[in-house]
Every structure is written in structure tokens, then in C-alpha cells.
C-alpha positions as CSV (number, residue, x, y, z in Angstrom):
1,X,0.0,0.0,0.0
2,X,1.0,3.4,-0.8
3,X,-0.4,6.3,0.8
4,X,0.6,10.0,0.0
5,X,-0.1,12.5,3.2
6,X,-0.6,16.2,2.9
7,X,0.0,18.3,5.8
8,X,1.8,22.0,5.9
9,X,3.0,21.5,10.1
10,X,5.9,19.7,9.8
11,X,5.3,17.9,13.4
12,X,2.2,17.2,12.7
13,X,2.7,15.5,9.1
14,X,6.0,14.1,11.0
15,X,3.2,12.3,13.7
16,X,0.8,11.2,11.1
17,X,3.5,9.4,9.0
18,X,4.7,7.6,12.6
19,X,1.0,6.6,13.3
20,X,0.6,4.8,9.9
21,X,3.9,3.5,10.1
22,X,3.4,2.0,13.3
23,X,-0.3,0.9,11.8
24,X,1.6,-1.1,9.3
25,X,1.9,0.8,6.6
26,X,5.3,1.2,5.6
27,X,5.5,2.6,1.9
28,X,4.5,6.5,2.8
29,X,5.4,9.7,0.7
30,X,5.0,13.4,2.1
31,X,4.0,16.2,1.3
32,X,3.8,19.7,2.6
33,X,1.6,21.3,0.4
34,X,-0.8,20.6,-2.5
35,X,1.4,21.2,-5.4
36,X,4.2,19.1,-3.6
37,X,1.3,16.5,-3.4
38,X,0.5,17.2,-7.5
39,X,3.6,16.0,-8.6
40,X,3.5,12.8,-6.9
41,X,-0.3,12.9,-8.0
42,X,1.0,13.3,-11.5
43,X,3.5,10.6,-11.7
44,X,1.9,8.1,-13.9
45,X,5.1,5.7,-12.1
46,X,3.5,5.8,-8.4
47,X,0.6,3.5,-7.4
48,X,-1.4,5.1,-5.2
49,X,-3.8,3.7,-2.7
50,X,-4.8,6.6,-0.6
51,X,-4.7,10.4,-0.3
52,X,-4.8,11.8,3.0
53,X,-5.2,15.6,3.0
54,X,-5.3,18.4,5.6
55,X,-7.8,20.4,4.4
56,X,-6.2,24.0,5.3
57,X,-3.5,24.0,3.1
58,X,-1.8,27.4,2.3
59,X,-1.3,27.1,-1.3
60,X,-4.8,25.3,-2.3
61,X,-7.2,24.1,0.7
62,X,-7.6,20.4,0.4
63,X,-11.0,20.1,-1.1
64,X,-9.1,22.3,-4.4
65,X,-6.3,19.3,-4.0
66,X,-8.4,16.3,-4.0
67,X,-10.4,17.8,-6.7
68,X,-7.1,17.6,-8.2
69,X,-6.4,14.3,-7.4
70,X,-9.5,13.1,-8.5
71,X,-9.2,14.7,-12.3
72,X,-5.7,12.9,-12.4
73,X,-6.7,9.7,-10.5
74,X,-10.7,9.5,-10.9
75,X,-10.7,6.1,-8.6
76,X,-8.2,7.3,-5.7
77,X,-9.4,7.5,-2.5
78,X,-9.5,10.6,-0.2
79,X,-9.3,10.6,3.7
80,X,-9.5,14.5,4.8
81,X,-8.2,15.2,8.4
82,X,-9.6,18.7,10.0
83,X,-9.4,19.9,13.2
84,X,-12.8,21.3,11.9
85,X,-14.4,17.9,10.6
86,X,-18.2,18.9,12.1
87,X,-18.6,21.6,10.0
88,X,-17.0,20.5,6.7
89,X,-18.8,19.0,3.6
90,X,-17.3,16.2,2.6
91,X,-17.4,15.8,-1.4
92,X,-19.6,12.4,-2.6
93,X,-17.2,9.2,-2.4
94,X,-14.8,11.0,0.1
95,X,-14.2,10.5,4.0
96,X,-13.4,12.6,6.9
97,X,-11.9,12.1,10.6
98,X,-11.6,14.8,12.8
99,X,-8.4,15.9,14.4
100,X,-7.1,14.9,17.0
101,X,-7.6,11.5,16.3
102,X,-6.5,8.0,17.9
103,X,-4.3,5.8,16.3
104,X,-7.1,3.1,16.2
105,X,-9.7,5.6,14.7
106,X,-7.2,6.3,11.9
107,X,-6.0,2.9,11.6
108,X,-9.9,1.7,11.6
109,X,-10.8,4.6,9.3
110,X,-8.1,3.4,6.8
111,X,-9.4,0.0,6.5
112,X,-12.9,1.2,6.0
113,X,-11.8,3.0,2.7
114,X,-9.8,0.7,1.7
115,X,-11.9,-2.4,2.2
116,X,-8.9,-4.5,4.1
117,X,-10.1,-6.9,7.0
118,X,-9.3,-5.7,10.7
């Protein structure tokens, strides 16, 4: 599994890589803003099995990414992470958790979208 993360605070994007990594998931690339994120999004090379997105980004907020993502990658699926998750819409075919989250939520959250078995 390959999983591209999103997220402008270094420590933060820096925890969220160290929770999936402990989850299991070792193949993980970074990003720190959305066009960082587009040009792994636009490397036909990369498989990629998830997006997860911070959705204030300073360059594009992450609903403008993952409509991004999703011209360039229509089946790719996106996992949003707000500190502000009540009050967000979250686009058709899309998830959400709120931050903070646990590391079960995320990991549990993960394998919702992505149809593995717990």
C-alpha cells in the first residue's frame, strides 16, 4: 500500500507518518503542500492507494487538492483530516476524521476505505 499525506505542520505531518507506520503501513510519501502533493499525484510511475489531505493547506485548501487528485486519478481515494471535521462537507465518495484523532480511529478509518479486514 502506498499512501501520499498532505499536511503544511511539519510535526504534525512528521506524527501522522509515525502513526501509519506503526499501523503497518510502511510505503508512505509526504508532502507539505498541495502542489508538492501534485507532482507525486502526476506521476503516472506511483501506485497510489490513498490520499490523505489536511484540508487547510496554504497554497490550495484540500477540497481544491483532492479535486485535483481526483481529475488525475478519478478512482483514488481521499481521507480528509480537519481539526474542523463537524462543520466541513465532505465531497460524494470521500471521508473525513476529525483531528485529534487515535491511532485506532485512523487505523480503523483506513481500512474502512480501503476495504482491508481488521
Amino acid at each position: 500500500m502506498q499512501l501520499l499525506v498532505v499536511e503544511d505542520d511539519d510535526i504534525v505531518r512528521m506524527l501522522m507518518v509515525e502513526v501509519l507506520d506503526e499501523l503497518g503501513y510502511k510505503d508512505i510519501l509526504e508532502a507539505d503542500s498541495g502542489e508538492q502533493a501534485l507532482v507525486a499525484l502526476e506521476d503516472s510511475t506511483l501506485h497510489l492507494d490513498l490520499l490523505m489531505t489536511d484540508v487547510g493547506l496554504p497554497d490550495m485548501n484540500g477540497n481544491e487538492l483532492a479535486a485535483k487528485a481526483r481529475s488525475l486519478r478519478p478512482t483514488l481515494p481521499v481521507l480528509f483530516a480537519s481539526g474542523y471535521a463537524e462543520s466541513m462537507a465532505v465531497p460524494e465518495g470521500m471521508h473525513m476524521i476529525g483531528k485529534p484523532f487515535s491511532m485506532e480511529a485512523l487505523g480503523d478509518k483506513i481500512r474502512s476505505i480501503l476495504g482491508e479486514l481488521p
